[in-house]
C-alpha positions as CSV (number, residue, x, y, z in Angstrom):
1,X,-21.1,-8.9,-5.7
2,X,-17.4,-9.0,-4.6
3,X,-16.5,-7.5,-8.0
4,X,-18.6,-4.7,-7.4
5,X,-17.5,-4.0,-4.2
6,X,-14.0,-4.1,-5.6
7,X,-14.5,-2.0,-8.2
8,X,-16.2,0.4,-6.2
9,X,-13.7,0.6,-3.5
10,X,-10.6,0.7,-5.1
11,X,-12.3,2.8,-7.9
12,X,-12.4,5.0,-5.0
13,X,-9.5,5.0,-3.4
14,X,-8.1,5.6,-7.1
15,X,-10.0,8.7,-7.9
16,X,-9.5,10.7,-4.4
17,X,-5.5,9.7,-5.4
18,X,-6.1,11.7,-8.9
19,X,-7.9,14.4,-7.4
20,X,-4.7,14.8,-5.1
21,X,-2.8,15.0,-7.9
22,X,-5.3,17.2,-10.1
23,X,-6.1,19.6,-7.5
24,X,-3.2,20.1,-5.1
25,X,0.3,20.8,-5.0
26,X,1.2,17.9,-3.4
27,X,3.7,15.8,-5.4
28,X,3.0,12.3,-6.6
29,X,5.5,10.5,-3.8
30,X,3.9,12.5,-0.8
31,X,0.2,11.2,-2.3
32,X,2.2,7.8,-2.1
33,X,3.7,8.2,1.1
34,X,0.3,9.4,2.5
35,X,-1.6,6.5,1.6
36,X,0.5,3.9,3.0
37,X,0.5,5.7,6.5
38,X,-3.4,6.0,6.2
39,X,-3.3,2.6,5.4
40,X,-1.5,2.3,8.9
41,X,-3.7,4.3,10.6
42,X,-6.8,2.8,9.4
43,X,-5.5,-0.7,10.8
44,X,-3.9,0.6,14.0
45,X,-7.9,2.0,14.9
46,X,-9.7,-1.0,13.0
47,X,-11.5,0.3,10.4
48,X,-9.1,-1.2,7.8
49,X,-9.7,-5.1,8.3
50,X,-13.8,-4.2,7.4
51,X,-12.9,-2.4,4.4
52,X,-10.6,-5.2,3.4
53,X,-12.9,-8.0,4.1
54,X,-16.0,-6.3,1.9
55,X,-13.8,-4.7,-1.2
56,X,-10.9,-7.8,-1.1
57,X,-8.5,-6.6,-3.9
58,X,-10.2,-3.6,-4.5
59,X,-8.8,-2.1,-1.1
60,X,-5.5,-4.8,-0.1
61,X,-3.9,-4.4,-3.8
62,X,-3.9,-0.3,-3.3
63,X,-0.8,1.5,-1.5
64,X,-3.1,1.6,1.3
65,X,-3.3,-2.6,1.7
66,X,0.6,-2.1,2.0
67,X,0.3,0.0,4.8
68,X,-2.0,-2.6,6.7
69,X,0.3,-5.3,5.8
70,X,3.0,-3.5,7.2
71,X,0.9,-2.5,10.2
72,X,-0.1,-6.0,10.9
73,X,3.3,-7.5,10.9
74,X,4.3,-5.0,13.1
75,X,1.8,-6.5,15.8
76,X,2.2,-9.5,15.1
77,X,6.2,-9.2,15.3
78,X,5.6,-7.2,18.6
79,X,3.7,-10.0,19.9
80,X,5.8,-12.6,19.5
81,X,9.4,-10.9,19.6
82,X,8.9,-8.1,21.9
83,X,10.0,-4.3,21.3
84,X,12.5,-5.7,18.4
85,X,9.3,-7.0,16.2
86,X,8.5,-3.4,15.7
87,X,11.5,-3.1,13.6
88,X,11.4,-6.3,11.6
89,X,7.8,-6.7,11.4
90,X,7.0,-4.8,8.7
91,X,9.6,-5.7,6.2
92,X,9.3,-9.5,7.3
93,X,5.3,-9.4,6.3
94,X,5.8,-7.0,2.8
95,X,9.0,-9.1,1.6
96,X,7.3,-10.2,-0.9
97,X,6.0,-7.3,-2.1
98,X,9.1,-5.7,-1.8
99,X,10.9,-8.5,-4.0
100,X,8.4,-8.1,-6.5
101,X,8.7,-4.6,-6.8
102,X,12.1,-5.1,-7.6
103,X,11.8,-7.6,-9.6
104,X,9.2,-5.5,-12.2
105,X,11.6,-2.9,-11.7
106,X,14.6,-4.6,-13.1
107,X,12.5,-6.0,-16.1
108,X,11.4,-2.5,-17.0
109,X,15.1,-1.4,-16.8
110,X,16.3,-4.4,-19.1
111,X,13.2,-3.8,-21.5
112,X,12.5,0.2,-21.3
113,X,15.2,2.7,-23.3
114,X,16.4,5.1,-20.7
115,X,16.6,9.1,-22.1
116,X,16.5,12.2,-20.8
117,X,13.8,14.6,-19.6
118,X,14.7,17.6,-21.1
């Protein structure tokens, strides 16, 4: 049942991201940028933990799990660090998300053939 609910969830979150893009002006990086500060919204009012716990990868491997991730290490910084956590929080809790990011990004540099758009 927790594949279903994966599927089902981040099958969602997915498709209202292509609508976005199908049916909107918006560019691709807003509909990026938008989804990891919903994802911080959703956890600053708690409905992101329930969604989490019932869809697992289906709703913390979207852009939207890195916006709770940053969210919660934010708190938990804040908590533990004072006013200071709220600007090491976030990077201190997506670090490694961040390094792998890079990481893929480099490989697809060294293996992908650069050219022009036009």
């Amino acid at each position: 049942m927790n594949y279903f609910w994966a599927f089902v969830i981040g099958g969602a979150i997915c498709v209202v991201g292509q609508l976005l893009i199908d049916y909107t002006s918006l560019s691709p990086a807003r509909i990026l940028t938008g989804y990891v500060v919903g994802g911080v919204i959703l956890s600053a009012v708690g409905l992101y933990k329930p969604l989490a716990d019932l869809a697992g990868a289906g709703a913390s491997v979207p852009l939207l799990g890195f916006g709770h991730l940053l969210a919660q290490g934010v708190r938990q910084a804040v908590d533990q660090c004072g006013l200071p956590g709220v600007f090491t929080g976030g990077l201190t809790a997506a670090s490694g998300g961040i390094a792998a990011s890079l990481l893929f990004a480099l490989l697809a540099a060294l293996v992908g053939k650069s050219r022009d758009q036009n």
